[in-house]
N, CA and C atoms as a LAMMPS dump frame, in Angstrom:
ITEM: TIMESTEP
0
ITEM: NUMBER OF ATOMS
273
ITEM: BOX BOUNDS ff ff ff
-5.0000000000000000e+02 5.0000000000000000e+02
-5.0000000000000000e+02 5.0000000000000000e+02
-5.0000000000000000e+02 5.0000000000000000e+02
ITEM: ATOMS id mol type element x y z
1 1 1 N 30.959 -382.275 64.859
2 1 2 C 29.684 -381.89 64.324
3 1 3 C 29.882 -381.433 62.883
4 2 1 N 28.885 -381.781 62.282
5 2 2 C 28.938 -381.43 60.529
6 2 3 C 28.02 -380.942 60.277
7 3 1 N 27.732 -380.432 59.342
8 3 2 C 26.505 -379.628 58.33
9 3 3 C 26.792 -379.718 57.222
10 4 1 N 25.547 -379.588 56.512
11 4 2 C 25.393 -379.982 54.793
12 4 3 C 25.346 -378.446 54.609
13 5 1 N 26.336 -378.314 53.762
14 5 2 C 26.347 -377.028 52.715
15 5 3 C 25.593 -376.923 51.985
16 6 1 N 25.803 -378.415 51.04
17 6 2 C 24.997 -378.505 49.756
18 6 3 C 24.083 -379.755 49.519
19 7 1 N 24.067 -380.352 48.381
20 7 2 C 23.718 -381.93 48.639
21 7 3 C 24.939 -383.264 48.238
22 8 1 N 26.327 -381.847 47.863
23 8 2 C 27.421 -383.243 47.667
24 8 3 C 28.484 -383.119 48.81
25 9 1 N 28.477 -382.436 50.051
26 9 2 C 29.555 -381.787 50.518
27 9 3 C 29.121 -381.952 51.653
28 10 1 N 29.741 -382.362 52.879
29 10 2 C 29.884 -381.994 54.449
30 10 3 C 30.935 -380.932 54.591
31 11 1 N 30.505 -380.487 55.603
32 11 2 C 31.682 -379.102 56.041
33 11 3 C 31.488 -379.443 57.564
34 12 1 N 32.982 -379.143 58.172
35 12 2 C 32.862 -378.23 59.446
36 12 3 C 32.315 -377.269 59.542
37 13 1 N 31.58 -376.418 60.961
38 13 2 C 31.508 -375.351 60.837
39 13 3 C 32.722 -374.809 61.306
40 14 1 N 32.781 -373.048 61.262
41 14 2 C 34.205 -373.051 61.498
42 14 3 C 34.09 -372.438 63.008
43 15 1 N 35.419 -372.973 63.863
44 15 2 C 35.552 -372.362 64.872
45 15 3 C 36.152 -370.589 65.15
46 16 1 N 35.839 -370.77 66.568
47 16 2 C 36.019 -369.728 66.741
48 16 3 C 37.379 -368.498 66.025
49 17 1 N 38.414 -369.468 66.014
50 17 2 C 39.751 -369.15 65.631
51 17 3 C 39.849 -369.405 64.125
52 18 1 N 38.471 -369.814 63.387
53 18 2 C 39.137 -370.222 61.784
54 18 3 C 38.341 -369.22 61.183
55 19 1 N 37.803 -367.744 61.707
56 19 2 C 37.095 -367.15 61.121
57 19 3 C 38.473 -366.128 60.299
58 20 1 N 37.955 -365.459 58.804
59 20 2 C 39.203 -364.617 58.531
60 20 3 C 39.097 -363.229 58.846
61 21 1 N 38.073 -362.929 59.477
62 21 2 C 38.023 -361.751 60.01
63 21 3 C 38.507 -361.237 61.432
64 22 1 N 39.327 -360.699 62.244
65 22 2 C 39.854 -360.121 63.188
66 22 3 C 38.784 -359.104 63.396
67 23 1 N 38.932 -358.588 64.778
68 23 2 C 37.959 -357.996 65.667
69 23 3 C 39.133 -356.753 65.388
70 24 1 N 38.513 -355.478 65.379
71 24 2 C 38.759 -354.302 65.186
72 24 3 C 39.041 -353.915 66.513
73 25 1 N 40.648 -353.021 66.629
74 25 2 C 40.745 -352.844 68.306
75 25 3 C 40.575 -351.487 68.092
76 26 1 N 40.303 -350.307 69.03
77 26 2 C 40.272 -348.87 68.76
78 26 3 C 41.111 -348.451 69.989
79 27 1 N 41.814 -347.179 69.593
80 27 2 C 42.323 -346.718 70.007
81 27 3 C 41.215 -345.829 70.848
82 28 1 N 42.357 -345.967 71.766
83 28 2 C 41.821 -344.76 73.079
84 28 3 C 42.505 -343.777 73.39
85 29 1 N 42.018 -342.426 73.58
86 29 2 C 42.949 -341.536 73.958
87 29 3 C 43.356 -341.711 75.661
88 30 1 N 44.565 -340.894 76.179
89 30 2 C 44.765 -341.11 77.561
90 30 3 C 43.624 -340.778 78.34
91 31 1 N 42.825 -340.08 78.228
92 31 2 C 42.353 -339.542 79.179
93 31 3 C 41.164 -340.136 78.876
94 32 1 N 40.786 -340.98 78.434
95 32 2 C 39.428 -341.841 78.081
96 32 3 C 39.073 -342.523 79.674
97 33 1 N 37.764 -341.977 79.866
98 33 2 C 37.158 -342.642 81.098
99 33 3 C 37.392 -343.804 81.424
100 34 1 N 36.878 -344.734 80.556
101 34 2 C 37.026 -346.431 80.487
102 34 3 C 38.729 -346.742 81.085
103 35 1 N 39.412 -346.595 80.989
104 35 2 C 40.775 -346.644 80.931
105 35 3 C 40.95 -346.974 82.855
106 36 1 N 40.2 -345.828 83.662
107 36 2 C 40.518 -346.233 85.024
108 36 3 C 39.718 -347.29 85.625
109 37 1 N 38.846 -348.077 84.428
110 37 2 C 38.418 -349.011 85.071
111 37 3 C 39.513 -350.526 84.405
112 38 1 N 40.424 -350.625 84.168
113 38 2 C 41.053 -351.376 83.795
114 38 3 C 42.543 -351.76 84.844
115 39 1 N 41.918 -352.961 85.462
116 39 2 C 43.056 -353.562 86.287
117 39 3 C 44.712 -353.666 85.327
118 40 1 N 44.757 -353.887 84.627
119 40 2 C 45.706 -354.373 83.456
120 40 3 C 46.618 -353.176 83.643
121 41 1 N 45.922 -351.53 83.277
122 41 2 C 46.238 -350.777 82.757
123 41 3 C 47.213 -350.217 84.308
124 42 1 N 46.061 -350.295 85.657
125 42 2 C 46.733 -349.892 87.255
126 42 3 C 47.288 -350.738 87.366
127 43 1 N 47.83 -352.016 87.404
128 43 2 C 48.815 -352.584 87.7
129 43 3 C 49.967 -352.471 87.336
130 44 1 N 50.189 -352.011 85.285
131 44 2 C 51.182 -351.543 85.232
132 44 3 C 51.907 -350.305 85.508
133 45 1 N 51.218 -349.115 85.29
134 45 2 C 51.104 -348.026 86.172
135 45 3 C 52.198 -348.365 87.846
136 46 1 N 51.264 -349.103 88.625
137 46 2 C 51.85 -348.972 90.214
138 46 3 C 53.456 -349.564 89.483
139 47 1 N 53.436 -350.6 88.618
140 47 2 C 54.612 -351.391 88.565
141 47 3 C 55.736 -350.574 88.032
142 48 1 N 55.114 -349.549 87.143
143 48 2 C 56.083 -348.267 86.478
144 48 3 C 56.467 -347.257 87.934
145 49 1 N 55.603 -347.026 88.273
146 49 2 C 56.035 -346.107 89.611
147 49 3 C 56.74 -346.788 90.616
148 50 1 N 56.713 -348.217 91.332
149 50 2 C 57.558 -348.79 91.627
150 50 3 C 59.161 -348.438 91.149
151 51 1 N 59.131 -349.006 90.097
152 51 2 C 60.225 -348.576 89.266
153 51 3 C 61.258 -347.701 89.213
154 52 1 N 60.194 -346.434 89.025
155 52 2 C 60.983 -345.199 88.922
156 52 3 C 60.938 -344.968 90.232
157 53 1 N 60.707 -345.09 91.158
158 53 2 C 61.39 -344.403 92.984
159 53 3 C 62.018 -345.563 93.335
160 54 1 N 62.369 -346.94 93.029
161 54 2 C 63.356 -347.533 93.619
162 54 3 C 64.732 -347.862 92.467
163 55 1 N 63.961 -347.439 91.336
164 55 2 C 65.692 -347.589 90.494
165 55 3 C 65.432 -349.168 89.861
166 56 1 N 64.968 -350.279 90.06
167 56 2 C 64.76 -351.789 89.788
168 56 3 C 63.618 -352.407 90.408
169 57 1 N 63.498 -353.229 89.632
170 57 2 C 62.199 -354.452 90.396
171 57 3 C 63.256 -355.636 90.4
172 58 1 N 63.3 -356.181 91.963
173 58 2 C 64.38 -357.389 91.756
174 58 3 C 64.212 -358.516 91.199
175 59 1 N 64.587 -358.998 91.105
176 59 2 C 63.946 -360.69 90.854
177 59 3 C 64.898 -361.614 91.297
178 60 1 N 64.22 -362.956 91.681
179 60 2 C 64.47 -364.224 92.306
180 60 3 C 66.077 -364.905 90.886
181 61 1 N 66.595 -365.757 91.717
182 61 2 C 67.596 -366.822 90.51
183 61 3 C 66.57 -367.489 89.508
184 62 1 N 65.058 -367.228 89.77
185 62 2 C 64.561 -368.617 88.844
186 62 3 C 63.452 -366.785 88.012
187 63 1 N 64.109 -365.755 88.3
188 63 2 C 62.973 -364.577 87.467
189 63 3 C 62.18 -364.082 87.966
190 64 1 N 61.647 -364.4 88.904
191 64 2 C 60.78 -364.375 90.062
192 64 3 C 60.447 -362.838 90.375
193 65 1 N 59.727 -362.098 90.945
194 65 2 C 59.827 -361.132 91.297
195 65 3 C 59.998 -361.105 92.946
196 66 1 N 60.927 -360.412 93.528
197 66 2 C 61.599 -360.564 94.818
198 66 3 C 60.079 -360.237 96.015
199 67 1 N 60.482 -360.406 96.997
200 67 2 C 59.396 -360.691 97.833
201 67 3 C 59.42 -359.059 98.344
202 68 1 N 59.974 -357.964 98.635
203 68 2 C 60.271 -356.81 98.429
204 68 3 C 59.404 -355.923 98.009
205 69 1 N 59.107 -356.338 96.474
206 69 2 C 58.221 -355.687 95.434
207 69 3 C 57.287 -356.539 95.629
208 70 1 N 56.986 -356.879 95.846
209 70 2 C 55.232 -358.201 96.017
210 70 3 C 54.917 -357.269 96.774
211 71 1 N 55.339 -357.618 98.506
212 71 2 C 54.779 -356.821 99.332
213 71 3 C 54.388 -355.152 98.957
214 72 1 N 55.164 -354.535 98.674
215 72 2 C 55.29 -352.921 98.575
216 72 3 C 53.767 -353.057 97.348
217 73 1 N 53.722 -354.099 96.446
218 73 2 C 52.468 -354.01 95.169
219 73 3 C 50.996 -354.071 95.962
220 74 1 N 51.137 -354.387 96.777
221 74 2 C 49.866 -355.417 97.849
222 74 3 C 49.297 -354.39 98.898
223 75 1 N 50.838 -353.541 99.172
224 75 2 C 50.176 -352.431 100.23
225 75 3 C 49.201 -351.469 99.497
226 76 1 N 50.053 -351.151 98.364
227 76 2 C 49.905 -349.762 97.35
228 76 3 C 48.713 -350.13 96.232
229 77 1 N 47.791 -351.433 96.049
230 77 2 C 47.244 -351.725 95.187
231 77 3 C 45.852 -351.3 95.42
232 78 1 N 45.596 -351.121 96.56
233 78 2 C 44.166 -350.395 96.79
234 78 3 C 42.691 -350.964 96.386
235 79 1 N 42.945 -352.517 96.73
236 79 2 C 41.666 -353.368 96.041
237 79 3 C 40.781 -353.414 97.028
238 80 1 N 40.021 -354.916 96.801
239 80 2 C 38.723 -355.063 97.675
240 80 3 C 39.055 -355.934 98.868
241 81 1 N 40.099 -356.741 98.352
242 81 2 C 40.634 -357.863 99.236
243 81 3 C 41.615 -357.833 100.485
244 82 1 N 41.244 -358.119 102.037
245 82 2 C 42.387 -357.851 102.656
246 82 3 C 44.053 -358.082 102.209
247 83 1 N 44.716 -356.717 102.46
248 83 2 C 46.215 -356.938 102.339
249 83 3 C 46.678 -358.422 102.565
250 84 1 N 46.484 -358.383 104.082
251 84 2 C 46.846 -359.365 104.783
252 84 3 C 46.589 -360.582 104.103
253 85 1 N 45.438 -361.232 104.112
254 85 2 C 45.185 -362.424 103.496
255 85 3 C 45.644 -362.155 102.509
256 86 1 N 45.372 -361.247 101.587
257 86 2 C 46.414 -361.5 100.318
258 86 3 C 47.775 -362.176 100.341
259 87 1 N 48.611 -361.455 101.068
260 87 2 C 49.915 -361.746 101.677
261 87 3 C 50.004 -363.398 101.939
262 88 1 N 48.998 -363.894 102.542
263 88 2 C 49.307 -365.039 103.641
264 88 3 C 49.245 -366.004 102.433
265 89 1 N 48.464 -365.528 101.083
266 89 2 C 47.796 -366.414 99.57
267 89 3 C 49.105 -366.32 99.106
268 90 1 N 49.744 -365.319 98.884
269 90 2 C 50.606 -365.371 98.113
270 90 3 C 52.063 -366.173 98.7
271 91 1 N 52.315 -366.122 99.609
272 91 2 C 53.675 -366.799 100.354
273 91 3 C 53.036 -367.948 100.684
């Protein structure tokens, strides 16, 4: 798709990614409300506490994360979705 700028010139418009302006990120303090609604933020959390009471997160020959820590993430994750079926999705 094109557009006339002028009357000697076609242009692209520009996409999403060719703008030169960046989106402003803000900082949050810890204790910012918004914060416990962020899956991103509890997942790493459980994955840090994992961590620190078993000493390692294992992993597979190919990087994998061991089947060990899957399960133990799935019990302790506290979502909407049965454990179980989770389990049965993931293996």
């Amino acid at each position: 798709m094109f557009m006339v700028t002028d009357q000697l010139s076609l242009a692209r418009p520009k996409s999403l990614w060719q703008h030169s302006t960046m989106i402003e990120f803000r900082t949050l303090p810890d204790d910012h409300p918004d914060l416990a609604h962020s899956p991103l933020l509890r997942a790493a959390l459980l994955t840090l506490r994992y961590a620190q009471e078993h000493g390692a997160i294992g992993l597979t020959k190919t990087k994998a994360f061991k089947r060990v820590f899957v399960h133990w993430a799935v019990e302790n994750r506290g979502g909407r979705r049965n454990s179980d079926q989770l389990l049965r999705w993931i293996a």
